[in-house]
C-alpha positions as CSV (number, residue, x, y, z in Angstrom):
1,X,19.5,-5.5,-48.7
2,X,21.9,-8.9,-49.1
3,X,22.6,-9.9,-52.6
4,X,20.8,-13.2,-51.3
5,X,18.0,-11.1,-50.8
6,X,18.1,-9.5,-54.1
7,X,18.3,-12.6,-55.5
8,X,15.3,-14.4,-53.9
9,X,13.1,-11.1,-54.9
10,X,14.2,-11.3,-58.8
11,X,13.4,-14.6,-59.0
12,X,10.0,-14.5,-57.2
13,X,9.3,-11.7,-59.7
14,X,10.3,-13.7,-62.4
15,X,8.0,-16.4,-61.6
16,X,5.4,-14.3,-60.9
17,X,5.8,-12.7,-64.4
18,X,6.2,-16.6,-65.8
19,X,2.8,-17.2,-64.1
20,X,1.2,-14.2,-65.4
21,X,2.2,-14.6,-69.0
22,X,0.8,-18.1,-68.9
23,X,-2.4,-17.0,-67.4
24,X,-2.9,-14.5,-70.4
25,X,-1.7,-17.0,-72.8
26,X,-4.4,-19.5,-71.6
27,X,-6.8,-16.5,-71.6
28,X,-6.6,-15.1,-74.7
29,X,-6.3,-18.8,-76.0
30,X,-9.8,-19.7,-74.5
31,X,-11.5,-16.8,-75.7
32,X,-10.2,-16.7,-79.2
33,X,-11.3,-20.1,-79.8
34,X,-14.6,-19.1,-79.6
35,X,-14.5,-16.1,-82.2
36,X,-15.3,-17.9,-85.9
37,X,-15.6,-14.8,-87.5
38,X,-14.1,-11.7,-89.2
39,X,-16.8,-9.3,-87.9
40,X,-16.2,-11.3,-84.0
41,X,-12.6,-10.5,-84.7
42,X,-13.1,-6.8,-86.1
43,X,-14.8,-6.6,-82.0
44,X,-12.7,-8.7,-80.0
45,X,-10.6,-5.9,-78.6
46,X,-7.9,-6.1,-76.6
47,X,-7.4,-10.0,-78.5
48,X,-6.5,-8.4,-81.2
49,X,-3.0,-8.3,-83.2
50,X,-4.0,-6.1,-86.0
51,X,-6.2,-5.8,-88.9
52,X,-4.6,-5.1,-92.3
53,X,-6.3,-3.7,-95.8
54,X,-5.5,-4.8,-98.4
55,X,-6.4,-2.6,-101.8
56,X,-5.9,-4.3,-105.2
57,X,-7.2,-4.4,-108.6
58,X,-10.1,-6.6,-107.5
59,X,-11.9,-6.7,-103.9
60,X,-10.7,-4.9,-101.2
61,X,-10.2,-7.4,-98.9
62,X,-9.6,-7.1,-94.7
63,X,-7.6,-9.3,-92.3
64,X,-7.9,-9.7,-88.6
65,X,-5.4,-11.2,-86.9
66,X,-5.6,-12.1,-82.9
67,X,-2.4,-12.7,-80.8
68,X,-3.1,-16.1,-81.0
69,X,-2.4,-15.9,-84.6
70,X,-5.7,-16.9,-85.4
71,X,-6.2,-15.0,-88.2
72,X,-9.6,-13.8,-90.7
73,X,-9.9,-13.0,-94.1
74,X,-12.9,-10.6,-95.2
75,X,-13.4,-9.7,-98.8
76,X,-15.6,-6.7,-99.7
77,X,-18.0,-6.3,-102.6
78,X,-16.2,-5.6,-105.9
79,X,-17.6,-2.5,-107.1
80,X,-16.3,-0.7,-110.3
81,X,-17.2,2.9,-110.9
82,X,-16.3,4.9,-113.9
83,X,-13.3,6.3,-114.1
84,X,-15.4,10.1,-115.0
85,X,-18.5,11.3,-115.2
86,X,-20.3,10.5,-118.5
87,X,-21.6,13.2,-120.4
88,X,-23.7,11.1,-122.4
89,X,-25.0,7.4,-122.4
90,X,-26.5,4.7,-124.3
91,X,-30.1,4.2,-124.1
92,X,-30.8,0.3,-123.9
93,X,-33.1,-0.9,-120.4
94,X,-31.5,-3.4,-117.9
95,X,-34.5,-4.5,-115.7
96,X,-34.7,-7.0,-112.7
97,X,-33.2,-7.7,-109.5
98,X,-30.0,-6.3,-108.3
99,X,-28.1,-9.6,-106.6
100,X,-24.5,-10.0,-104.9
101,X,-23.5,-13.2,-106.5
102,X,-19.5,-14.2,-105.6
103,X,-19.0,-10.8,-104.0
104,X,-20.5,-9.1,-107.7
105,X,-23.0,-6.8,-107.9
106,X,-25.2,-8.2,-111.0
107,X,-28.7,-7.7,-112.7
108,X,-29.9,-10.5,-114.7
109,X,-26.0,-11.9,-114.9
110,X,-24.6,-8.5,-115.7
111,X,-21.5,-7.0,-113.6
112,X,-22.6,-3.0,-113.2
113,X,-20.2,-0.4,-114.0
114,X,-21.6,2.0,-112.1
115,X,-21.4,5.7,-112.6
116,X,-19.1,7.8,-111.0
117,X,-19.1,9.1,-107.5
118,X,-20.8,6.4,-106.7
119,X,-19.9,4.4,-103.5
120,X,-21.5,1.4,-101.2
121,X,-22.0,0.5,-97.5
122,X,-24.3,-1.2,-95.0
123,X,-27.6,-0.4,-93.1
124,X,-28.1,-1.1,-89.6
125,X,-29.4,-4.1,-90.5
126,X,-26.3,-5.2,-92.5
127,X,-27.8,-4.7,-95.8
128,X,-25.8,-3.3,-98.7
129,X,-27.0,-0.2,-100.3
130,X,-25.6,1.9,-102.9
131,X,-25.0,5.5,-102.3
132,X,-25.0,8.2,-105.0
133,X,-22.4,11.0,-103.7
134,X,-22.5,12.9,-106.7
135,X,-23.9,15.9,-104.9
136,X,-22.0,15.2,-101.4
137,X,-22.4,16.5,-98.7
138,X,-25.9,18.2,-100.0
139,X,-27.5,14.9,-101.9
140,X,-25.4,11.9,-100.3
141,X,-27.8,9.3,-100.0
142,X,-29.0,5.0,-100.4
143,X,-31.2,5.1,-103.6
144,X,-30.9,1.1,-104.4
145,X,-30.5,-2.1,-102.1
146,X,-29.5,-5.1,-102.6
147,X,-32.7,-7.6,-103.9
148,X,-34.6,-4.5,-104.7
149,X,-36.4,-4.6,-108.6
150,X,-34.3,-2.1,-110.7
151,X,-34.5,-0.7,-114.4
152,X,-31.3,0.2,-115.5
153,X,-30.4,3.1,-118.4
154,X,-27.2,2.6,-120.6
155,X,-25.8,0.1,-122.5
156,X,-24.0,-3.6,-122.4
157,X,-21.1,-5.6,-123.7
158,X,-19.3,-8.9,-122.9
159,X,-15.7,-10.1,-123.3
160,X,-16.0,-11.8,-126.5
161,X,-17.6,-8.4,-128.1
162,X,-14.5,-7.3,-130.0
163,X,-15.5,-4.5,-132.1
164,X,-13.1,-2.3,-134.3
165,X,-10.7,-4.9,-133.1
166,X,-10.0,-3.1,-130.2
167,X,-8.2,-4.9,-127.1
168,X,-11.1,-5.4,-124.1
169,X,-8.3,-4.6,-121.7
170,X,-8.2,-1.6,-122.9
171,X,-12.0,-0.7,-123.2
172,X,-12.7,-2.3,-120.1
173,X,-9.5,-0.3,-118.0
174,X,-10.8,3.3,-119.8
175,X,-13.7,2.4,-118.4
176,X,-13.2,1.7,-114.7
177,X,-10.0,1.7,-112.7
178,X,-11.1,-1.1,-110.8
179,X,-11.0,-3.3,-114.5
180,X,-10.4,-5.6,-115.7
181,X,-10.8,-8.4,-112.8
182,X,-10.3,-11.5,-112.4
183,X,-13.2,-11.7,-109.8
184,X,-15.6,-10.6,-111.4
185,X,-15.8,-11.2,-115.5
186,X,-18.8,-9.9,-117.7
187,X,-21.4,-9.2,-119.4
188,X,-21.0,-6.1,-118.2
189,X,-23.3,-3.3,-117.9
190,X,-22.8,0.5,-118.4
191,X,-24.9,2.2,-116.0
192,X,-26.1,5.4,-117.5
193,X,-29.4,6.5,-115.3
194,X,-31.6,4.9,-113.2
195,X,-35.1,5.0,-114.4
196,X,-38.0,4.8,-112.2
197,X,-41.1,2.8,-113.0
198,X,-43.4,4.4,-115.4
199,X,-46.5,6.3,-113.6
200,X,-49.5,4.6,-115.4
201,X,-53.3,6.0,-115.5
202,X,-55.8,3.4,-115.5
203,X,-56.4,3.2,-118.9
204,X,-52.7,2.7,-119.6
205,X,-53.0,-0.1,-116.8
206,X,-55.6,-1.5,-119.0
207,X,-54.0,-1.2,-122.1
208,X,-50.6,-3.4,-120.6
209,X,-52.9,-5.6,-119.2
210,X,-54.2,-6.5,-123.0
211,X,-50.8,-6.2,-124.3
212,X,-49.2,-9.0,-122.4
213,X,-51.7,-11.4,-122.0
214,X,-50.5,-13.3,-125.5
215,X,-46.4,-13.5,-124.1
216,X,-44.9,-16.4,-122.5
217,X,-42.0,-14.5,-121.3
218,X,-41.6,-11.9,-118.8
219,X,-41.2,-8.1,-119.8
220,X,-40.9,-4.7,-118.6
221,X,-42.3,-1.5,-119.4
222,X,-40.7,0.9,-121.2
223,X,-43.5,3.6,-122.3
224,X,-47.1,4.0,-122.8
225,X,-48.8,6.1,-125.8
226,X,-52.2,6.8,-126.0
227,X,-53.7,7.6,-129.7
228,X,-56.3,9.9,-130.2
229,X,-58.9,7.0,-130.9
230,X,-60.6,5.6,-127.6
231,X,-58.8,2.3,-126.5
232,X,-55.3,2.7,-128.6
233,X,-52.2,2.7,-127.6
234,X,-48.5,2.0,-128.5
235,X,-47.0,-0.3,-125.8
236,X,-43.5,-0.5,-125.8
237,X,-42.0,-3.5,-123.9
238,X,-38.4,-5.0,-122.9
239,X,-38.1,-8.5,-122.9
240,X,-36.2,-9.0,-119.6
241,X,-34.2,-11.9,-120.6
242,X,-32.5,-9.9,-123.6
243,X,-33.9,-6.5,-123.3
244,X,-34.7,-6.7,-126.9
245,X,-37.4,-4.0,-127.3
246,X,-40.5,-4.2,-129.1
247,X,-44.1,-1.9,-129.5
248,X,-47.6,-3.7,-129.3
249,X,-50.6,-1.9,-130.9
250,X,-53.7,-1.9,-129.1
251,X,-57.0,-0.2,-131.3
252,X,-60.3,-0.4,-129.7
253,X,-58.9,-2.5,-126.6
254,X,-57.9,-5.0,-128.6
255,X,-54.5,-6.4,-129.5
256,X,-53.6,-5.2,-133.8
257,X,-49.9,-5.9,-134.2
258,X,-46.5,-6.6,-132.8
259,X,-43.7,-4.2,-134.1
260,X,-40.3,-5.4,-133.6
């Protein structure tokens, strides 16, 4: 083979390379316009550069990069645990709807600290749920979702709360790991148990039913006594927008007295 002919066959390689490098340019530039998203990203395959995790004090967050440089940002749900298992807890009652609100976790505005061994992920539907590993591999399972109606053992406190004139970076980094954040500020709440909804007979039903009918403001229900006279009762309610706790007396199916 001529060094004319060598020459002629480099070059037509060259070109051919040229041509082929500009075909997957235009390629992978057409397709990657149409992915908008982290999770379309996350899929895209071959199209993608490389996906980096990034683990600070706040979020974990997730990039996805294509080799068209497009690049996506994901940030995860911030979700402090306690740094150890408690061996005790306080005994106050959160109540109402567990909401992700700017990538928090909150119930009724409060940021949950949430016990330890405690971890999240997603459904097959996408939907987050919290997993109690406590017991893993034996007892690893969801027991709350996001939007479901929760009652919440344990005990809150908010930044401004600076008793014994102790330093809230402090209390709140003994507490979790994951605090204090800048993402996600307080009122917190200390997670201690999760309380199921009282079981209620009839009569107890009953008894609630008279109990309530007077308030203006929404409550939950902490416990029901019954007396030994027929139709009384000690009702003791939370009021949901302060859980301030108070016991209505019911005698003879009839309201007697508030008792705060």
């Amino acid at each position: 083979m001529t060094n004319n002919t060598k020459k002629i066959l480099t070059t037509i390689v060259i070109i051919l390379i040229l041509q082929a490098t500009v075909v997957l340019y235009f390629a992978i530039e057409n397709k990657s316009t149409k992915i908008t998203t982290f999770e379309e990203c996350e899929k895209a395959g071959w199209l993608v550069r490389g996906i980096k995790v990034y683990d600070g004090s706040g979020p974990i967050q997730k990039e996805c990069t294509l080799w068209s440089s497009k690049s996506f940002l994901k940030q995860s749900l911030f979700f402090p645990t306690q740094s150890k298992p408690a061996t005790e807890h306080m005994e106050a009652l959160l109540s109402g709807t567990l909401e992700e609100i700017n990538d928090c976790l909150r119930v009724n505005g409060n940021l949950i600290i949430w016990p330890y061994g405690f971890s999240i992920n997603t459904d097959e539907k996408g939907g987050i749920q919290v997993i109690d590993n406590r017991s893993y591999p034996h007892k690893s399972r969801p027991i709350i979702r996001v939007g479901d109606k929760v009652r919440f053992g344990g005990g809150g406190f908010s930044e401004d709360e600076n008793e014994d004139g102790m330093d809230m970076v402090d209390i709140l980094s003994n507490l979790s790991a994951e605090l204090p954040s800048d993402c996600c500020s307080g009122p917190y709440w200390i997670l201690g148990e999760i309380i199921s909804p009282p079981e209620l007979t009839d009569d107890q039903r009953r008894a609630v039913k008279i109990a309530t009918a007077h308030l203006s403001f929404p409550t939950t229900i902490v416990e029901v006594k019954e007396s030994e006279c027929d139709g009384c009762f000690s009702v003791k309610l939370q009021r949901n927008n302060n859980q301030r706790q108070f016991t209505i007396v019911i005698k003879n199916w009839k309201y007697e007295q508030s008792i705060y």
